[in-house]
Phi, psi and omega in degrees: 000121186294310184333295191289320166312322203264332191284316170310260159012277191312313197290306174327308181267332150328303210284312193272003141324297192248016152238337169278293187175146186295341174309316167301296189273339179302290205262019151273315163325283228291331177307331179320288197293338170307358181268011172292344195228025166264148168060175168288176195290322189302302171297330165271354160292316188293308170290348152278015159263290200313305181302316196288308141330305203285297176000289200297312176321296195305322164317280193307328167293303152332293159322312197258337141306301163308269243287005173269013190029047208258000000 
């Protein structure tokens, strides 16, 4: 899943930006974004459909939690 590899990547490298060093954290960033061009075009529709479903579930549980105040 790219998605989630590029978000790890991204979030990872804030934190060692701003507790290590930008040296450190830079060229984890730019590897983050570089997972924009993994796998193919079919294969990256598909797993941005997967994510985009877990999304939506997770939205309505959300919705069914407030409103059962859980």
């Amino acid at each position: 899943m790219h998605i989630v590899l590029m978000l790890f990547l991204v979030i990872s490298s804030c934190a060692l930006t701003e507790n290590v060093s930008i040296l450190l954290g830079g060229p984890v960033f730019l590897l983050g974004l570089a997972c924009f061009n993994l796998g193919s075009d079919k294969w990256r529709e598909k797993q941005e459909g997967l994510i985009i479903l877990l999304g939506l579930i997770c939205l309505v549980l959300v919705f069914i939690g407030n409103f059962f105040n859980w």
